[in-house]
N, C-alpha and C positions, 0 to 999 in steps of 0.2 A: 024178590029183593025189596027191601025196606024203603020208604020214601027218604028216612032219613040216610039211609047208606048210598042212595043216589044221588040224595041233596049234597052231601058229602065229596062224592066222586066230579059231580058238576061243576061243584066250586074250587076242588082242586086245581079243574081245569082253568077257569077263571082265573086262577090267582096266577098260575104258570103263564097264561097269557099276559096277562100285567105284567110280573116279574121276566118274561123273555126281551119285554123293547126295553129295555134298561140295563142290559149286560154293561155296557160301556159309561151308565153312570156310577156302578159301583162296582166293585165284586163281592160284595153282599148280595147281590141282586141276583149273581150266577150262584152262589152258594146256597141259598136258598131254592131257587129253580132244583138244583141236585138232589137236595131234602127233600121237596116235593116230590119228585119221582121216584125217593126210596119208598114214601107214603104212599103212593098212588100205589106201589109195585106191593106192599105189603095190603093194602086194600081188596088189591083180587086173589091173594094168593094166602093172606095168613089163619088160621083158626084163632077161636079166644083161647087169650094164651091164659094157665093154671101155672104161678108160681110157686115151688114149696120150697123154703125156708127152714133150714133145720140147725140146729147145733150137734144133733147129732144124729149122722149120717145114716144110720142104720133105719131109726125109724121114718127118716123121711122117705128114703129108698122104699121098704113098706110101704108106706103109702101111697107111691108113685104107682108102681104093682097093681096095687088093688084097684087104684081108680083104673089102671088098663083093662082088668079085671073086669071091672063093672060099666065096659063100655062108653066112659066117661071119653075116652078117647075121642069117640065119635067128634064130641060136641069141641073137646078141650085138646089144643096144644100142650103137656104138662112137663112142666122142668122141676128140676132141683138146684138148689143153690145151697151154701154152706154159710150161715151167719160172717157177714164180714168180721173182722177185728179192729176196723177200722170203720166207724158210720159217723164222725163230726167232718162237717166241709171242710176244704180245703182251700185256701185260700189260694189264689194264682200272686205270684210276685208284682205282675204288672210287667206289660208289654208293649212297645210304641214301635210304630212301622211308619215309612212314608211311602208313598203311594203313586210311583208316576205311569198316569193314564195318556195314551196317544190313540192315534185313529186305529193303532193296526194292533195293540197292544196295550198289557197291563205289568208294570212290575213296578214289586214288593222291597222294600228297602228295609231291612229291620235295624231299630236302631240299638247304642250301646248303652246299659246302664250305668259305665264305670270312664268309656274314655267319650271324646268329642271325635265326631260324624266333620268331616268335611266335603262339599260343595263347590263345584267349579270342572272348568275344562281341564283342568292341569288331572291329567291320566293316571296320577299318584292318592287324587282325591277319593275318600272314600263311597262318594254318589259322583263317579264320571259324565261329565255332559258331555257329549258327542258336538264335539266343534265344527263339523260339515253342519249340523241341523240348526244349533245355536250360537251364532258367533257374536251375538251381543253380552252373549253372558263371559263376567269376567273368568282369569285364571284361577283364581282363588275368590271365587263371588263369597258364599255365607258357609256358615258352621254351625252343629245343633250339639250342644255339652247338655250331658246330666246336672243337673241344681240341688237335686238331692229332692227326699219326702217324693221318690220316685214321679219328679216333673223334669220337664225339656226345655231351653229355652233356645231359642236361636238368635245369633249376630252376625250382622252384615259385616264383611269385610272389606270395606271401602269401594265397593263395588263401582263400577263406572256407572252403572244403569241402574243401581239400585236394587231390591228386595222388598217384593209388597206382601203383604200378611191381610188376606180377604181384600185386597184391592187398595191397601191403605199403606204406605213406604213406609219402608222400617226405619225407625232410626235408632241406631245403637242395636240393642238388646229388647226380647220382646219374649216371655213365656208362654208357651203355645197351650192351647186346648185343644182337645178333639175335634175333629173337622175342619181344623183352619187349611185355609187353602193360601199356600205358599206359591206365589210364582215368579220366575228370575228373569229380571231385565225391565219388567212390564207389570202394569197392573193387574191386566186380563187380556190374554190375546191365546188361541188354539197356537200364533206361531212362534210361542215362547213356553218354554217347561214350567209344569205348573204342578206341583207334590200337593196330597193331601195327608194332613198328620194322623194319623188315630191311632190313641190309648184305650186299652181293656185293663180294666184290675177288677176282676172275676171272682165270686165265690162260687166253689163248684165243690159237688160231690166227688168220690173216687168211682171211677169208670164202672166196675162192678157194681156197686152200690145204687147207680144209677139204672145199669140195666134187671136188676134184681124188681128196682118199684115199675120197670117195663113193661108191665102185663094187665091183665083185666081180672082177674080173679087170683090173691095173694093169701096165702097158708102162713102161717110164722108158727111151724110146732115147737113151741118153747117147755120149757120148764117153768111153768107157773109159781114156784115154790118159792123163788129167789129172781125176781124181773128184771137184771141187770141192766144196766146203761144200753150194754150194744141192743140188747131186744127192747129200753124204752125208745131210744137215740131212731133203730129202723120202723118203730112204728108212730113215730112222729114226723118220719119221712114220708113214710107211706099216708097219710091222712094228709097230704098236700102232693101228691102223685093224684093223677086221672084214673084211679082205680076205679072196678064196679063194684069187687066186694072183697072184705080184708076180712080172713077169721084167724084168728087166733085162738090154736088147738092147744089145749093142755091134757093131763095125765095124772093131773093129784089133783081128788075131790074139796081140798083147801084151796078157795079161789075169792076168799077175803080179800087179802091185799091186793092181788091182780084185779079187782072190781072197783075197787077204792082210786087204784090209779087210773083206770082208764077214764072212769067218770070223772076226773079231775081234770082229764086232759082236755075237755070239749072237744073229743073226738066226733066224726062225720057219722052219718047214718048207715055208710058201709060195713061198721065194723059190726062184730060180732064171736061172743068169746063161747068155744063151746069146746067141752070134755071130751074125751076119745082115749080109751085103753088102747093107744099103740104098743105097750109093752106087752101084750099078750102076744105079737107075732113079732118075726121079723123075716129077714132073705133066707135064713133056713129054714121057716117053717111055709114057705110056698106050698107044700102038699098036706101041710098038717091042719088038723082042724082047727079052728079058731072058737074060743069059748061064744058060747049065744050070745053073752052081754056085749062082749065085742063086736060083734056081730053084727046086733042090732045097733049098735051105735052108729058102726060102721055105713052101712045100709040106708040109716035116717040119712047120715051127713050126705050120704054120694045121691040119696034122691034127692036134699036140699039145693044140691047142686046141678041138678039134673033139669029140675023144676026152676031153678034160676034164668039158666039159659034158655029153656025151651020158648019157640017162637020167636025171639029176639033175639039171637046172635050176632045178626050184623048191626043191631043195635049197638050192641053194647063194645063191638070189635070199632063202632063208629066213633062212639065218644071218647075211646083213649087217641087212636088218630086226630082225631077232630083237637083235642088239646095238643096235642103235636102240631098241624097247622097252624090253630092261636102262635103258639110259640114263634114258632117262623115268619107270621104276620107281624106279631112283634119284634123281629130283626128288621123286618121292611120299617115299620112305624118309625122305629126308632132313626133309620137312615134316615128317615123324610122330616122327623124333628128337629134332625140335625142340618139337613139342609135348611130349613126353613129358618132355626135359630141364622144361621152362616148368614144367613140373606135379611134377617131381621134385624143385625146388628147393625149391620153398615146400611141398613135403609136408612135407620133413627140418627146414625151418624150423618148421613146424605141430609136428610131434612134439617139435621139442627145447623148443617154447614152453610144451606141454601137459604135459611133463616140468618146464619151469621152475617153471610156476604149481600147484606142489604147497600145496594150502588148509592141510594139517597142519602143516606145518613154518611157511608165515605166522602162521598161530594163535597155535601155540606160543611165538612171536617178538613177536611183537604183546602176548599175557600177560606174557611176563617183562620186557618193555621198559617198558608200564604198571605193570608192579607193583614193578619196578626203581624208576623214575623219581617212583611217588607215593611211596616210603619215602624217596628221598633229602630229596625236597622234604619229609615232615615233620620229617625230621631235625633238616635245614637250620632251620626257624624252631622248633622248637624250641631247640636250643640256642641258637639268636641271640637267643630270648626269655629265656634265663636269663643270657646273657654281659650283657644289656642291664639286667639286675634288678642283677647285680652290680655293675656302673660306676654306676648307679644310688645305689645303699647305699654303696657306695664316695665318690660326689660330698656326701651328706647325711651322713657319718660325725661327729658332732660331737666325736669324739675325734681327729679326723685334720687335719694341716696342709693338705690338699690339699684339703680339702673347700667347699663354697663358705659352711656358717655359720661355719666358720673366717677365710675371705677377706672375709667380709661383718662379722664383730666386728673384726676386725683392721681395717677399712678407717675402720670408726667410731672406732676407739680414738686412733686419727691424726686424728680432728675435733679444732680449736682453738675455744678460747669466745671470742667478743667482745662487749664492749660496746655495746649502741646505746640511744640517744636516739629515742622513738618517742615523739609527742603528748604531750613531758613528763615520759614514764616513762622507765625505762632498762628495758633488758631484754639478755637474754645469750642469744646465737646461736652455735650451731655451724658452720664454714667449715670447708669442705676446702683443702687447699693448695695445688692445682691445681683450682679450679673449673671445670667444664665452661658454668658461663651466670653470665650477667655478673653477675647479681643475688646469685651465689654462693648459691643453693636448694640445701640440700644434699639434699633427696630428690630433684633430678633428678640430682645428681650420684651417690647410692644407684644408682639406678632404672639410668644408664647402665652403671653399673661390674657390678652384676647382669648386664643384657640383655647385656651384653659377656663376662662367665666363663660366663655361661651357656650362649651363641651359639659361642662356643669349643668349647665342651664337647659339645652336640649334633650340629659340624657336623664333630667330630672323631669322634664316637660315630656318626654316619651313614655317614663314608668307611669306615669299620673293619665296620659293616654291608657294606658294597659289597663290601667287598674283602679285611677278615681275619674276619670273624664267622665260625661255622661252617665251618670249614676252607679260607676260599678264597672267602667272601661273598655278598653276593646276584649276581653276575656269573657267580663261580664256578659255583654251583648252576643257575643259569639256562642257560650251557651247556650244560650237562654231562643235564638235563632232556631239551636240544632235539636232542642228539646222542645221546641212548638211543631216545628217538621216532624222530628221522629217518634209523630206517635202512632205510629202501623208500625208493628215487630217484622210482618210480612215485608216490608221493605225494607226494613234497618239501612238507612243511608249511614254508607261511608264517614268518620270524621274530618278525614283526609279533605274531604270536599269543603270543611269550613275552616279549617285549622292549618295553619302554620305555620315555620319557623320563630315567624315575626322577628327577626333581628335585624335593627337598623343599623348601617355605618355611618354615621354620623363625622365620623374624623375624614371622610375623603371632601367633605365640603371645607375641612380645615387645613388641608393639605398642600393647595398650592402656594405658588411662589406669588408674593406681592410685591407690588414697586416700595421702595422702603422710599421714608421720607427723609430730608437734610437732615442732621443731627448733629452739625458743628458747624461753625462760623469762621474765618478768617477775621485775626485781631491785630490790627495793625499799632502794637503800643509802640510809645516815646520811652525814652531812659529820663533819672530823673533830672540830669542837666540839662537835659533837651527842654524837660520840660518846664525845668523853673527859670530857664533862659526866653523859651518860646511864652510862659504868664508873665515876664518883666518888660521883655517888650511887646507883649498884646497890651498888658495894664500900666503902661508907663506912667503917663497923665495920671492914672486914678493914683498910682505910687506916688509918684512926686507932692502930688494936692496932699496924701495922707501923712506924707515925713512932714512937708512943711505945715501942715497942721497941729502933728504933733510936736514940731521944734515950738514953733509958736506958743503950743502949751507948756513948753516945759521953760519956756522964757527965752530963747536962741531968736536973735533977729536973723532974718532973710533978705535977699535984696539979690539984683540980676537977677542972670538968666537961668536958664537950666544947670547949667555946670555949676554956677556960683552958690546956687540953691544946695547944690549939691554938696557941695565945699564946704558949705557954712555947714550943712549938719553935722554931716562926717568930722569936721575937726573937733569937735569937743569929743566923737567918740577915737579920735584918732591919738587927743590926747589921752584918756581916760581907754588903756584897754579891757578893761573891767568890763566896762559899760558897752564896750564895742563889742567883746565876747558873748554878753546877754544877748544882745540886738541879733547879733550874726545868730544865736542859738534859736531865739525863738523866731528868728524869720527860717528858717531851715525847719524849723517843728512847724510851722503855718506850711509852708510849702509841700514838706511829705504828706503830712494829713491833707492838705488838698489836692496832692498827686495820689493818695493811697483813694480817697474817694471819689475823685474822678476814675479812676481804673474800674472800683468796684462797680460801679455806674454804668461805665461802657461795658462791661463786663455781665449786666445784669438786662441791661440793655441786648445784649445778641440773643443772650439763654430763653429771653421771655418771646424775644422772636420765634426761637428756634420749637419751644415749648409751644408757641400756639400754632406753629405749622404741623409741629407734632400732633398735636392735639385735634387738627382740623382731620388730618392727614388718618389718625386713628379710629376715631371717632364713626370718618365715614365708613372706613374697612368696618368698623365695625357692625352698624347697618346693614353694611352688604353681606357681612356673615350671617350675620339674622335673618335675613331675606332667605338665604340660600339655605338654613338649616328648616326655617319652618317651611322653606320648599320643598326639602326631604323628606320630612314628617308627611305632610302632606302629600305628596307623592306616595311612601309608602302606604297613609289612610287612603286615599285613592285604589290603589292595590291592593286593601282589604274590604274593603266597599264593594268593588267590583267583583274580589273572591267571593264575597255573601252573596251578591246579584246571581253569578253565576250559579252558586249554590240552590239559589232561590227556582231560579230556571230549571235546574236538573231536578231539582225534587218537585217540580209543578208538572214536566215531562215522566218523572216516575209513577205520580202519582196517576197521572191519564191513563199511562200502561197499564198501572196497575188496576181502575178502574175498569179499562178494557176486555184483561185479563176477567178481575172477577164475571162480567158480564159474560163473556166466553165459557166461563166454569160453570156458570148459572145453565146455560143454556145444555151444556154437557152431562151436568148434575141431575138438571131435571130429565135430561136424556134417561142417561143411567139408571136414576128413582122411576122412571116408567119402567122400564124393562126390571126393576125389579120389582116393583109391585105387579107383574103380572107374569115374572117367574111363582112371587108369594102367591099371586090367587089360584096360579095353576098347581103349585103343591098343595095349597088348599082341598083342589077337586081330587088331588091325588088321595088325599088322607080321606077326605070324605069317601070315595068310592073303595078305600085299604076299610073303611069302618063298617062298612056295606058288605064285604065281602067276609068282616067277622061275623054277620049276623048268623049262624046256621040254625 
């Protein structure tokens, strides 16, 4: 036995030994174990195999014969095969399987090219989870649909627990590659189901074809004359097959073009093209003689053959095996590439993650964004608190037109007095000119015209909060808060936490019932006989000094007393009714006009009473509405002040969390990146001892 064909035998064992403690990481791993032992089994058991190749069957057959003939059998296994009609690959469509491994077993899940693969406990799915084993995983956890250009992609279906893809949560939709390791609920746990994907799209030979270039010594008796595709096609197979020697027989001494091609093909050192009269014999002429020249040709070839093998048979039975085992070393290799790619990706992911979640630089970010954001905000109310003192002082300014004891005197000064007749009495009432109630009440008509400059005023002094106070208002600031906080996407704070309705009611501070002020007077007037009787005897004396003054000047002597005085005037008007008529006229025109303005007087006299009690009486209401409105304002900016505070608070307590959290992940992460840097170094030693064991 050869050194080489023991070297062979020993390392088969090797590799079966390797490949036995790994059943359970792949089933490549048993499939290959299986192939090894068909090798091992054909190692003690096969001859070198002699394959012949004919297009036509007759002389192959012949040839088959004769090498029995000439003892060729000894050395050579010898077959016939019939030129396929088919030697271009064939391409496989492509095929994707999922793979769920457990402790006690292994099953295959093949997927569909045309419909979507469903996932989940729900018993209708087409991958059933067994809900005794897995009860975290949803009814309907994920689904894997064709995408087309023969790829897969799988989406979570709202899972409770989610869908990790090599350890990383899915979100949405995610195209899978080969080897990804799919597991539901979980990242990575044995107590969670956990699929592995793998696609093949294969170019492979047709089955015959392949087992045709099977052998160690390969015959192709063609027709040389005309080298068709299928005999270029099979001998360009064959010069990439582990053959030992490939001749190619022909039968026509024209072997021009067949020399041209070959030498064109950079064919291997195996090959070799040599002439042979098979058509001098065939299966009828088994007992007949065969010409010399055939003979001797015949004769050469089967010693050339003879003389091939000799001393080295298990050599040469070694080396197509031996490319057999590479082969199958390369299913391993490739498993272990793939593991290590699966494990390589998400290491680089792990590191770049554990590089992202630097705790110092959040910190840092996190201080100045809180310490940013509570100086805006008290900026922000404080000046809004002094812009709003000033509109304030500004509205009660009683030196100013704008003000509202301004618009409140002013509105009274426009009261007209009237007359009225109450139970007998008169009395005098102030009416607006436009009353707002039937009954013309001038304090509801005060009270409206108030709650109306006032309602103006605050709900004009509230927008100007919103929107121009403090540089840009309460909106302004409220932004500007919620966009210095939320700069981690990882915590996306709520809006809801700085934002609100913000709508003030302002008319319930206008609302209630005020004590109204007097607004009419009791007028106690005189009729005018009353009156021009009660001036004749109030002004007697000054009457009497004025007649006799004026008789005096008109030339009328006086003399006695009162009546006499009297007497004397009156007679010349007593003679002269003319003159008596004047006299009586314009003392009656002196009399109304100074009964008409005495009236107008008393009369102007109560209204301007009545008018400054109004006035005092308004004035103050109106202060006090002032007070009470920018109490509400303020109250409300209080209520938004303390919503930012609040805000301030829950994002300075998110932020810790979330600092927490990272530092927790850090610790996890770098967990994880060990164990897998030293799952990688251990598939390292694997590949390195899989390279070792290709040495033969």
């Amino acid at each position: 036995m050869s050194p080489k064909y023991e070297k062979l035998q020993a390392r088969i064992q090797e590799i079966q030994k390797f490949v036995s403690t790994n059943f359970e990481r792949d089933r490549k791993f048993r499939t290959v174990f299986q192939e090894l032992e068909k090798i091992a089994a054909c190692l003690k058991t096969e001859k070198i195999k002699l394959q012949i190749v004919s297009n036509n069957s007759i002389a192959a057959r012949s040839l088959q014969i004769y090498f029995e003939r000439h003892r060729l059998s000894q050395f050579y296994q010898v077959g016939v095969s019939a030129l396929p009609k088919q030697v271009e690959p064939v391409r496989s469509a492509g095929s994707a399987i999922l793979v769920l491994s457990t402790s006690s077993h292994e099953k295959v899940y093949p997927l569909s090219t045309t419909e979507t693969t469903s996932i989940g406990r729900n018993p209708d799915s087409e991958i059933a989870i067994d809900s005794s084993l897995y009860k975290k995983v949803s009814w309907n956890h994920a689904q894997i649909s064709p995408c087309g250009n023969l790829a897969w992609e799988i989406c979570d279906r709202n899972s409770t627990n989610g869908t990790y893809i090599n350890g990383v949560r899915l979100q949405g939709c995610q195209k899978l590659q080969t080897g990804d390791r799919i597991t539901l609920a979980a990242s990575a746990s044995s107590a969670y189901p956990e699929f592995v994907f793998e696609y093949s799209l294969t170019t492979e030979y047709p089955e015959s074809l392949v087992e045709i270039v099977n052998c160690d010594i390969l015959c192709l008796v063609c027709d040389l004359a005309t080298l068709t595709n299928a005999w270029q096609g099979l001998i360009t197979i064959a010069n990439a097959a582990p053959i030992a020697k490939c001749v190619v027989i022909g039968s026509i001494p024209s072997l021009t073009q067949v020399e041209t091609w070959l030498r064109s093909q950079d064919l291997s050192d195996v090959f070799e093209l040599v002439v042979l009269s098979l058509s001098s014999f065939s299966l009828q002429t088994q007992t007949s003689e065969i010409n010399s020249v055939a003979q001797q040709e015949l004769e050469k070839f089967c010693q050339s053959l003879e003389t091939f093998i000799k001393g080295k048979p298990e050599d040469i039975l070694a080396q197509r095996l031996t490319a057999r085992v590479i082969k199958e070393l390369s299913v391993i290799e490739q498993v272990l590439d793939r593991e290590a790619e699966a494990i390589a990706q998400p290491l680089q992911q792990e590191e770049a993650r554990i590089q992202g979640l630097a705790t110092d630089d959040v910190k840092e970010q996190a201080k100045k964004a809180l310490r940013k954001a509570s100086d805006d905000k008290d900026k922000f109310f404080k000046q809004v608190k002094l812009e709003i003192n000033q509109s304030k002082a500004a509205l009660l300014d009683t030196y100013s037109k704008k003000s509202i004891t301004y618009k409140v005197e002013e509105f009274i000064e426009r009261l007209k007095p009237q007359v009225l007749k109450k139970g007998g009495f008169q009395y005098i009432q102030l009416r607006a000119e436009n009353p707002v109630t039937a009954n013309g009440n001038v304090n509801a008509d005060l009270t409206y015209f108030c709650s109306h400059e006032l309602k103006k005023w605050a709900d004009k002094e509230w927008q100007l909060v919103t929107t121009t106070y403090g540089e840009g208002g309460l909106n302004t600031i409220v932004e500007t808060v919620y966009k210095t906080l939320n700069f981690l996407p990882s915590i996306n704070l709520d809006k809801s936490l700085f934002y609100s309705d913000r709508r003030i009611d302002l008319q319930k501070s206008l609302m209630n019932s005020f004590i109204e002020a007097p607004y009419e007077g009791r007028y106690q007037g005189v009729s005018p006989l009353t009156y021009v009787l009660k001036q004749i005897r109030a002004n007697m004396m000054q009457f009497t000094f004025l007649v006799g003054f004026g008789a005096m000047f008109i030339g009328i002597r006086v003399s006695g007393g009162g009546k006499q005085v009297i007497s004397s005037i009156t007679q010349p008007l007593r003679e002269n009714p003319i003159l008596f008529g004047i006299v009586i006229f314009l003392l009656i025109c002196l009399l109304t006009y100074t009964y008409q303005k005495d009236t107008t007087l008393q009369l102007e006299a109560i209204a301007d009473k009545l008018r400054k009690e109004l006035s005092n009486h308004y004035q103050s209401l109106s202060k006090n509405l002032v007070e009470k409105l920018v109490l509400e304002i303020a109250t409300v900016l209080e209520t938004e002040e303390k919503r930012l505070k609040d805000a301030l608070e829950i994002a300075n307590d998110r932020f810790t969390t979330y600092i927490i959290d990272i530092e927790k992940n850090q610790l996890l992460l770098k967990s994880n990146l060990e164990q897998q840097k030293i799952q990688l170094r251990n598939l390292d030693k694997e590949k390195a001892e899989l390279q070792k064991l290709k040495r033969f």
